[in-house]
N, CA, C and O of each residue as an XYZ file, in Angstrom:
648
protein
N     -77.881     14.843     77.889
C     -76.476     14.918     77.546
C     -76.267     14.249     76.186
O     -76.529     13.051     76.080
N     -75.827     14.925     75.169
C     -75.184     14.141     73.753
C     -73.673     13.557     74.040
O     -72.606     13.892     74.556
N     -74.438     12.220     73.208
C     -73.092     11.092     73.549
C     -72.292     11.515     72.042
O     -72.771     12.188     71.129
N     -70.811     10.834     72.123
C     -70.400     10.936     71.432
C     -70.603     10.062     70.384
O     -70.944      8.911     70.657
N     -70.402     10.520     68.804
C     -70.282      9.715     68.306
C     -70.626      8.236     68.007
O     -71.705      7.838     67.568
N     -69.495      7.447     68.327
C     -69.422      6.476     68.471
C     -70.021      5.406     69.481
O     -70.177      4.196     69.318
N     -70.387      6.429     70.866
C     -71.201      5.897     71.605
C     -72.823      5.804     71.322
O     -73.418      4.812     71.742
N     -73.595      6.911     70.558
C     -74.278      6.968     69.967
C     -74.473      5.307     69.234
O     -74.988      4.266     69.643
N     -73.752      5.718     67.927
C     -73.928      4.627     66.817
C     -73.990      3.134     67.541
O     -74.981      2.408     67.469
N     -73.000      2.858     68.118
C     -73.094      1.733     68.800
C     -74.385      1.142     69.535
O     -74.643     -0.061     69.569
N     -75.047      1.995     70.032
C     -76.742      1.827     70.660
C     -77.646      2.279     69.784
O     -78.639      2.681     70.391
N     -77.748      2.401     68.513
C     -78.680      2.899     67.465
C     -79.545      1.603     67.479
O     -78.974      0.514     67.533
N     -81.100      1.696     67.424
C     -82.004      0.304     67.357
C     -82.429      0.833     65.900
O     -83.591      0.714     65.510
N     -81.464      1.400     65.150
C     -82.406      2.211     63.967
C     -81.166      1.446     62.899
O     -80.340      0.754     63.495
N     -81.045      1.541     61.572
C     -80.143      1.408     60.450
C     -79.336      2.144     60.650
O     -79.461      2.987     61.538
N     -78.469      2.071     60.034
C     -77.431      3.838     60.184
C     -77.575      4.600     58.912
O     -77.738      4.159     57.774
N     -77.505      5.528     59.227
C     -78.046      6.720     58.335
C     -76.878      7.434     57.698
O     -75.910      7.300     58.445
N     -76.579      8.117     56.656
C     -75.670      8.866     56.000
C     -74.873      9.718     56.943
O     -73.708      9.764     57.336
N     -76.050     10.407     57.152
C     -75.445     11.501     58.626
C     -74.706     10.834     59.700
O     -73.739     11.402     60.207
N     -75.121      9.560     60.125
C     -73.851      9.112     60.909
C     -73.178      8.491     60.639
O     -72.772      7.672     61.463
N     -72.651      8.515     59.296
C     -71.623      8.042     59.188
C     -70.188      9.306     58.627
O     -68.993      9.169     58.364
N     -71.140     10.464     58.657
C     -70.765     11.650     58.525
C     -70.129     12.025     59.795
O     -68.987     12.471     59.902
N     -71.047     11.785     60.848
C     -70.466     12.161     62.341
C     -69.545     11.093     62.531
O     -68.566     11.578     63.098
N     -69.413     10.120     62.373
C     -68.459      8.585     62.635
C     -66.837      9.555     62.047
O     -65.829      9.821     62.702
N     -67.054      9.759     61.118
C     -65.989     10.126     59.845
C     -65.420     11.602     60.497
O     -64.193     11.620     60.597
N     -66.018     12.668     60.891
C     -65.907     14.364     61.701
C     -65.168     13.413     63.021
O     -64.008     13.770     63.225
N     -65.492     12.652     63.630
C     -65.054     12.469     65.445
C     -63.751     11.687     64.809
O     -62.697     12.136     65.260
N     -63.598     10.659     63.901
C     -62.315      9.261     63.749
C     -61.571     10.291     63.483
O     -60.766     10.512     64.387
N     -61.514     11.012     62.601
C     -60.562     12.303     62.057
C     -59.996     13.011     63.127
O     -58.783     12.953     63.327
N     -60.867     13.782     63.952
C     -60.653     14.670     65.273
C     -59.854     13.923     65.740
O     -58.692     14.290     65.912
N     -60.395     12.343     66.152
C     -59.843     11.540     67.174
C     -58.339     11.204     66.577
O     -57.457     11.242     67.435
N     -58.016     10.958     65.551
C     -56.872     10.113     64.880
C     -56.228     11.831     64.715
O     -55.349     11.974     65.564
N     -56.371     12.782     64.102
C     -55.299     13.989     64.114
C     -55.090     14.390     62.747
O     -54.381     15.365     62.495
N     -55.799     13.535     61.604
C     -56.014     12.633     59.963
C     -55.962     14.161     59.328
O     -56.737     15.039     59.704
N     -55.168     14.320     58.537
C     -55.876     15.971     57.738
C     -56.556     15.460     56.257
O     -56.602     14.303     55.839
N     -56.980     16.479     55.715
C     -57.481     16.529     54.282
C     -56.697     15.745     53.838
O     -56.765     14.520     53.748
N     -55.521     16.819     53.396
C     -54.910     15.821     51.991
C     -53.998     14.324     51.992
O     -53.391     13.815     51.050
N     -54.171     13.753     53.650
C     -53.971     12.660     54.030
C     -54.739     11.907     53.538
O     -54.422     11.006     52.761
N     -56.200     12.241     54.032
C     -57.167     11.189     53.366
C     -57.397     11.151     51.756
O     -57.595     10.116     51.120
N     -57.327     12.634     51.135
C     -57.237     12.434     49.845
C     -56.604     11.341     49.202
O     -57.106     10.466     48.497
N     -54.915     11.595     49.699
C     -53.818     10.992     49.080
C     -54.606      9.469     49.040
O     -54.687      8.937     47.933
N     -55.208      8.731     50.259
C     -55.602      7.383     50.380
C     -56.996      7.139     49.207
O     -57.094      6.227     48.386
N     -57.911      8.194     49.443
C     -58.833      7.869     48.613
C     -58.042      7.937     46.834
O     -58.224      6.975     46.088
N     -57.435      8.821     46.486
C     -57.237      9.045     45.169
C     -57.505     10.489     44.739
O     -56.869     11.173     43.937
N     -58.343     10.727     45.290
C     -58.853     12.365     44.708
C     -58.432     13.535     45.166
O     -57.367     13.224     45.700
N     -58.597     14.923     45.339
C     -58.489     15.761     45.803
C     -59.287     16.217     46.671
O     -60.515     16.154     46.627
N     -58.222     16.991     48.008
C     -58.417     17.144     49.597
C     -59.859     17.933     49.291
O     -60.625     17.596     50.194
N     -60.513     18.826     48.397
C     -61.584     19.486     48.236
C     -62.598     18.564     47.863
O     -63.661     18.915     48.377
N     -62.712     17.566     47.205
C     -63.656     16.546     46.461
C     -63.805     15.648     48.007
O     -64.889     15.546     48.580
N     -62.642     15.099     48.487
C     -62.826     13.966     49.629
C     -63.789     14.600     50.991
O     -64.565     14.071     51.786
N     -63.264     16.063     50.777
C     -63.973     16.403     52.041
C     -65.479     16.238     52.496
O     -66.166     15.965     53.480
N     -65.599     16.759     50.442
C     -67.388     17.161     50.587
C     -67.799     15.535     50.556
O     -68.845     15.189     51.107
N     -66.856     14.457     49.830
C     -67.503     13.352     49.994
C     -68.062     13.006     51.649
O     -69.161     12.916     52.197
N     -66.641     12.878     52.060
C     -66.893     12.108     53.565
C     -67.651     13.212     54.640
O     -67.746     13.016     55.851
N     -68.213     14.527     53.847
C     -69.219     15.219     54.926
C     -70.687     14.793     54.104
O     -71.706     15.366     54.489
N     -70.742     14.296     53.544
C     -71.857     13.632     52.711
C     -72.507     14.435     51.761
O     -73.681     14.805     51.768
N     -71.343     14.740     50.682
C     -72.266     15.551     49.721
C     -71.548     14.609     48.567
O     -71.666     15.251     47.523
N     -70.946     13.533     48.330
C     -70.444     13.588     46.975
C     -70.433     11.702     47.054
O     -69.969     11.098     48.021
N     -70.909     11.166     46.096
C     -71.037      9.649     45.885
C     -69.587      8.845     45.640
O     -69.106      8.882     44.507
N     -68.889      8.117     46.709
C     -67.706      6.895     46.285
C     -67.817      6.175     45.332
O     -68.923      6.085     44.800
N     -66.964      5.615     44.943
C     -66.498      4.805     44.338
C     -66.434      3.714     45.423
O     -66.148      4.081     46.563
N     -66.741      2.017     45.116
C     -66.481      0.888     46.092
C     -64.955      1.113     46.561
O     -64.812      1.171     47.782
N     -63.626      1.268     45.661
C     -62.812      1.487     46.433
C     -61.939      2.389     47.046
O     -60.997      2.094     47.782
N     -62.466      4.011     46.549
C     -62.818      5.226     47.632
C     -63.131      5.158     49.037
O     -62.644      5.641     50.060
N     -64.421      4.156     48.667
C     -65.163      3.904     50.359
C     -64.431      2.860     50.741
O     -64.252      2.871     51.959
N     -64.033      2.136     50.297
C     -62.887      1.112     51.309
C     -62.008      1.492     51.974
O     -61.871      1.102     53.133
N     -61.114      2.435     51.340
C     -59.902      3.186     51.357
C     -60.470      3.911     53.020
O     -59.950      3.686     54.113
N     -61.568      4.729     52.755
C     -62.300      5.293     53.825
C     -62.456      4.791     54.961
O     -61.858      5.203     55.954
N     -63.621      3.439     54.964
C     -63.752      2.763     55.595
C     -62.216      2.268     56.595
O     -62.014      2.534     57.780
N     -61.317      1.501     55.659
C     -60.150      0.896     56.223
C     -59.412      2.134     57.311
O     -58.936      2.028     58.441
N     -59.570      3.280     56.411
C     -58.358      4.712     57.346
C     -59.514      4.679     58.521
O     -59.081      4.240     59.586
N     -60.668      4.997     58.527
C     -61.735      5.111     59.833
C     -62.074      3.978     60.297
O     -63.073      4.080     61.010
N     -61.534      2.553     60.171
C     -62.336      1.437     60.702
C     -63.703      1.451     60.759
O     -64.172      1.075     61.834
N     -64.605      1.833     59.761
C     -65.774      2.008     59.321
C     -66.579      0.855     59.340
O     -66.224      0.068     58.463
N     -67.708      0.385     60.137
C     -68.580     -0.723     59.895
C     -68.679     -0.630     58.352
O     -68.626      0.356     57.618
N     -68.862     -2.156     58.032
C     -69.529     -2.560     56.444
C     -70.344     -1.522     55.761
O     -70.191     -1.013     54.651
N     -71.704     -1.224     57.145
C     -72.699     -0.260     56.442
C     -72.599      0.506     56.636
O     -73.661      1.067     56.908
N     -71.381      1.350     56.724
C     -70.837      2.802     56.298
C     -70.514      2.811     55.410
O     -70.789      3.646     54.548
N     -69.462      1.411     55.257
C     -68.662      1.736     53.702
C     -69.791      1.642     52.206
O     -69.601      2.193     51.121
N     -70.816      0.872     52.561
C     -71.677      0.918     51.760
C     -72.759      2.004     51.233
O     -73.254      2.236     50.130
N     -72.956      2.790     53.048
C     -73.823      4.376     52.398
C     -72.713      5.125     51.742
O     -73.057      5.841     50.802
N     -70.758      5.085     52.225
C     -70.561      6.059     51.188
C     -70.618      5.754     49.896
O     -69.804      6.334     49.177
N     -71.363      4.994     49.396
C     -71.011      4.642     47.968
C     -72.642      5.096     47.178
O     -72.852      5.046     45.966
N     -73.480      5.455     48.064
C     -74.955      5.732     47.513
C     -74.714      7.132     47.207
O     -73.775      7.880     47.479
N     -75.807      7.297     46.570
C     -76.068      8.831     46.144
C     -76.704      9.631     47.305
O     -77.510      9.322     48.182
N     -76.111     10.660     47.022
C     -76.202     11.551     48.855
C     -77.503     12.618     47.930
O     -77.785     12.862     46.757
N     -78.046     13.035     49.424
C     -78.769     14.205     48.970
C     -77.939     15.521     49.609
O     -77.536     16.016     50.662
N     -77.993     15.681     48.326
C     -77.187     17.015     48.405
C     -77.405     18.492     49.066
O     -78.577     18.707     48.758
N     -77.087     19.307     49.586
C     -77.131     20.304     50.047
C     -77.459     19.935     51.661
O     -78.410     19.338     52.166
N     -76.052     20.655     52.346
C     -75.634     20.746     53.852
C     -75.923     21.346     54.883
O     -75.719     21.036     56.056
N     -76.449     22.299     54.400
C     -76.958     23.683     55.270
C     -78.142     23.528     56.275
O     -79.316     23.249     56.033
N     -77.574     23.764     57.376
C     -78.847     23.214     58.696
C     -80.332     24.295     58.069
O     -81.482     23.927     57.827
N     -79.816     25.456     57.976
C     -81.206     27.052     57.683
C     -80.517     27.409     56.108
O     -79.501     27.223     55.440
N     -81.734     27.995     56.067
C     -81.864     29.028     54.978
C     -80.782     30.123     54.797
O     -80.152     30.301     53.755
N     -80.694     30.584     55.543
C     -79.862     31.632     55.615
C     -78.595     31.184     56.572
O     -78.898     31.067     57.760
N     -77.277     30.927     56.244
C     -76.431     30.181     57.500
C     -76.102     31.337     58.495
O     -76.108     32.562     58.377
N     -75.754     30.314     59.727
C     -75.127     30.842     60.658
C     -73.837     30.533     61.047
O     -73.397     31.153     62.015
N     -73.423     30.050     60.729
C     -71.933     30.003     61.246
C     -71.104     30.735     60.009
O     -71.064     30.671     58.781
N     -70.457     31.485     61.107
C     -69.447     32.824     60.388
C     -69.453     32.324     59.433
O     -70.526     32.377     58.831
N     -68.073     31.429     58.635
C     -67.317     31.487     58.003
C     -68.774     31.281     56.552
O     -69.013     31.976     55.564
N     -69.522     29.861     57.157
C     -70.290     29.147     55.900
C     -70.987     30.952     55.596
O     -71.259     31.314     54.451
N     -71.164     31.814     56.727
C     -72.020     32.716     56.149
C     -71.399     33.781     55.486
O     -72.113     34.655     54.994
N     -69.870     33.861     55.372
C     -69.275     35.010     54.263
C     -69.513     34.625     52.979
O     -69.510     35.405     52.027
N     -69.828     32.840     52.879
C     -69.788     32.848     51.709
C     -71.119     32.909     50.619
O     -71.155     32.828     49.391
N     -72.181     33.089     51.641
C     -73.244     33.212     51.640
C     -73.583     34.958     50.959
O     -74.272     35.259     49.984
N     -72.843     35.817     51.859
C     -72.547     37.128     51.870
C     -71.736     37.513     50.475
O     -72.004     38.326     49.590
N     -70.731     36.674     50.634
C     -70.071     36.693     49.345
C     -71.155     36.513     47.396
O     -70.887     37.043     46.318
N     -72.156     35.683     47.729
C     -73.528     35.754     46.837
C     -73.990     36.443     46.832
O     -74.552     36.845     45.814
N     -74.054     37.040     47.995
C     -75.456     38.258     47.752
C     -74.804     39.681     47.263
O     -75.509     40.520     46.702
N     -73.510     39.881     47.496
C     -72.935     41.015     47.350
C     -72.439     40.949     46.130
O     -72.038     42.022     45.680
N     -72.320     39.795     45.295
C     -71.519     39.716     44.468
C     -72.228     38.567     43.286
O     -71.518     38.341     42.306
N     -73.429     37.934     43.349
C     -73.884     37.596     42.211
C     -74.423     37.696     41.399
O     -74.724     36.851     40.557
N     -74.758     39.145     41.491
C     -75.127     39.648     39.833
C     -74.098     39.997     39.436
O     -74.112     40.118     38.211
N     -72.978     40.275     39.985
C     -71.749     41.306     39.150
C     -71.335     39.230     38.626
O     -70.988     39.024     37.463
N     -71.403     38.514     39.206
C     -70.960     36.633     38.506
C     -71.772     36.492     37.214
O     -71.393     36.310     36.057
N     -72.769     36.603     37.643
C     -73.952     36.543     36.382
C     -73.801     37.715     34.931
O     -73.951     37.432     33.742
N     -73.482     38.968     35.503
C     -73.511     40.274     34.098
C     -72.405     39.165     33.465
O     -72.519     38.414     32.496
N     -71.232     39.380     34.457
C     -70.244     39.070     33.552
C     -69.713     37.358     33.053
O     -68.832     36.890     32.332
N     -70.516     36.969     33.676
C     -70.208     35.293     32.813
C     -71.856     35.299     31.764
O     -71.752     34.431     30.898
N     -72.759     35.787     31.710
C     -73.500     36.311     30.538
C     -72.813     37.246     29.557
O     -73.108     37.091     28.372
N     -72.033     38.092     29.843
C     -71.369     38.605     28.788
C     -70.068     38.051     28.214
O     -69.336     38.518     27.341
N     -69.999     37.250     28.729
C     -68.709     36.222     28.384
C     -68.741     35.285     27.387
O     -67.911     35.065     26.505
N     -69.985     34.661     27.665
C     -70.499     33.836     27.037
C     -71.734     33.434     27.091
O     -71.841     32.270     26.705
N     -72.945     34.036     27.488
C     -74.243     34.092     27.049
C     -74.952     33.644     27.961
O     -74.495     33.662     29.104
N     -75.950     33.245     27.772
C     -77.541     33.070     28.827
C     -77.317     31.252     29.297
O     -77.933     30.352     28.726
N     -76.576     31.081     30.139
C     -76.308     29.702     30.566
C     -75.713     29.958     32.068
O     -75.849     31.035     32.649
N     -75.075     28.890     32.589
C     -74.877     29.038     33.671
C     -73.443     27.793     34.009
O     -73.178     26.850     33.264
N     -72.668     28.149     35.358
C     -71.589     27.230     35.576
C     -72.156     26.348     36.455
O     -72.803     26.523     37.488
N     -71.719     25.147     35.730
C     -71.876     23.845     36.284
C     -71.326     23.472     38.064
O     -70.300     24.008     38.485
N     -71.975     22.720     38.769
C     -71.194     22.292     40.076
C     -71.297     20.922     39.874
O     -70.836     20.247     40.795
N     -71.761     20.328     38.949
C     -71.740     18.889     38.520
C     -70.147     18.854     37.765
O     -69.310     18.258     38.443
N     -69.779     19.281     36.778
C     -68.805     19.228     35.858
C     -67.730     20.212     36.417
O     -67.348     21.035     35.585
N     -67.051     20.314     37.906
C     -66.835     21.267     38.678
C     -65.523     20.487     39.622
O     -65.593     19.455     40.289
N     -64.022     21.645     39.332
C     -63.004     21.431     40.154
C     -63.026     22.901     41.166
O     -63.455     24.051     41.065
N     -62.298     22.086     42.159
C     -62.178     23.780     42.875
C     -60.562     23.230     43.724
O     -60.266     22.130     44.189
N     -59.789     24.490     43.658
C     -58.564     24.645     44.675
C     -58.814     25.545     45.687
O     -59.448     26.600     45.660
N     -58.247     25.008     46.561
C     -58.041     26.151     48.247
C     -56.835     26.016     48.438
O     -56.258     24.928     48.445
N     -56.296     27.144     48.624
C     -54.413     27.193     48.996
C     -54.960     27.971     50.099
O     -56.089     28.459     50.062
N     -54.029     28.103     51.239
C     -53.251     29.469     51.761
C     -51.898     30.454     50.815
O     -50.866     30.157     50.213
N     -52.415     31.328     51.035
C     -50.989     32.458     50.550
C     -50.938     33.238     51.649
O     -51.778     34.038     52.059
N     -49.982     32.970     52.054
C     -49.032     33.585     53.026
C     -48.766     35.301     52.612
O     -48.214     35.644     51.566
N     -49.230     36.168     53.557
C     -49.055     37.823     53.507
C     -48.766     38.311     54.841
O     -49.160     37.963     55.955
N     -47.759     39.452     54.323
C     -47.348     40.051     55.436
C     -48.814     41.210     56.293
O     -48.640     42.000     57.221
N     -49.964     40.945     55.663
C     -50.831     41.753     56.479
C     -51.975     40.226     56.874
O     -53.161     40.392     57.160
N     -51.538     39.301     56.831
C     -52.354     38.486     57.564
C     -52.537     36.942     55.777
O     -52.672     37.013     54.555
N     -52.423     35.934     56.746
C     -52.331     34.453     55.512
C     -53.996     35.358     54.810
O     -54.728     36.135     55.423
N     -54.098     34.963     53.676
C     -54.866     34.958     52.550
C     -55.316     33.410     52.163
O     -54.507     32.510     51.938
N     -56.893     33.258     52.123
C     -58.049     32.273     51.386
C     -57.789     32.318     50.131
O     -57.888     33.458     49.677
N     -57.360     31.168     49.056
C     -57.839     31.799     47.690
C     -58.367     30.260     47.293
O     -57.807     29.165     47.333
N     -59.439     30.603     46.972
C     -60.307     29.254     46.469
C     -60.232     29.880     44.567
O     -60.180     31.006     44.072
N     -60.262     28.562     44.016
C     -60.210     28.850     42.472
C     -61.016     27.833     42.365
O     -60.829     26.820     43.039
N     -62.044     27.950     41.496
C     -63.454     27.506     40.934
C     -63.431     27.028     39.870
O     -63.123     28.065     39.283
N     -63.536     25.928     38.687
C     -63.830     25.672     37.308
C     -65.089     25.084     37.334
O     -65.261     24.120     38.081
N     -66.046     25.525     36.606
C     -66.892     24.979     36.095
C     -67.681     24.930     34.799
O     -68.079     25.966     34.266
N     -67.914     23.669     34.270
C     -68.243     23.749     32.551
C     -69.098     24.533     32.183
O     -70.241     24.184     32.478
N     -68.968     25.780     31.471
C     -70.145     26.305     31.070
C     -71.711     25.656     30.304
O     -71.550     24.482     29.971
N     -72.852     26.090     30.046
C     -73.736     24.908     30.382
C     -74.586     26.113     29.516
O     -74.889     27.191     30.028
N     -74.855     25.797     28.359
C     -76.463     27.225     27.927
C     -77.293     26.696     27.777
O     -77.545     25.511     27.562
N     -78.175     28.124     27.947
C     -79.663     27.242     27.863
C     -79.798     27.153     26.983
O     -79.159     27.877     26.220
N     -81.089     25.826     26.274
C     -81.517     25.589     25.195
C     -82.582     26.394     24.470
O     -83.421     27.036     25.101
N     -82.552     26.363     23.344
C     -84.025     26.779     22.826
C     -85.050     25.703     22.322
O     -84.784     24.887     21.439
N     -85.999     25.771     22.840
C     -86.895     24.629     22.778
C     -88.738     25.211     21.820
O     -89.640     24.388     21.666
């Protein structure tokens, strides 16, 4: 039987690890009712930046992770892994499985060479940054069903000649 959470962490004979403080942060949220741009507003940043932080893709600031810590009642050595450098990339497989992560997956394959012709013809043999990188998610409301619209910036980046 998998314990929850918190019951987990509490009997760990191990350090705590990034990942649970990832699961600590997914259950306090569930448990408390907390949305995105709640916690944003507390950390400082935006509901898209906080998310990927506190699912462990993006490095705090000491008082980001306080802010964190304090809204989740976070042991010390949580507030301290969110402040390390995460290893990046989330994806349990290669190829995802869960619907949604996998449209967007689908959404690459169907659609990244037509990204590539035309941001090469835009502006040349380089590529968009996810380091130097904002993104928005709204809902828009339609009478044939609410509408996703994610908007993407990222610094363009060319390659060198060496």
């Amino acid at each position: 039987m998998k314990r929850e959470p918190e019951t987990a962490l509490a009997t760990l004979a191990r350090p705590m690890k990034r990942e649970d403080v990832t699961d600590l942060i997914v259950f306090r949220k569930m448990k408390s009712g907390i949305k995105w741009p709640e916690i944003a507003k507390k950390v400082g940043a935006s509901k898209e930046w906080t998310a990927a932080a506190c699912l462990g893709q993006m490095q705090m600031t000491k008082k980001q992770a306080e802010a964190v810590g304090k809204l989740f009642d976070l042991p010390e050595e949580a507030v301290m892994l969110l402040q390390t450098v995460p290893y990046k990339g989330s994806l349990p497989t290669a190829v995802p499985t869960d619907p949604l992560v996998y449209r967007f997956y689908e959404l690459v394959n169907v659609y990244g060479t037509t990204f590539k012709a035309l941001i090469h013809e835009e502006f040349g043999d380089g590529i968009m940054s996810a380091i130097d990188f904002d993104m928005d998610l709204t809902r828009l409301p339609n009478e044939k069903g609410d509408r996703v619209k994610i908007v993407m910036s990222g610094k363009y980046l060319q390659y060198k000649t060496y």
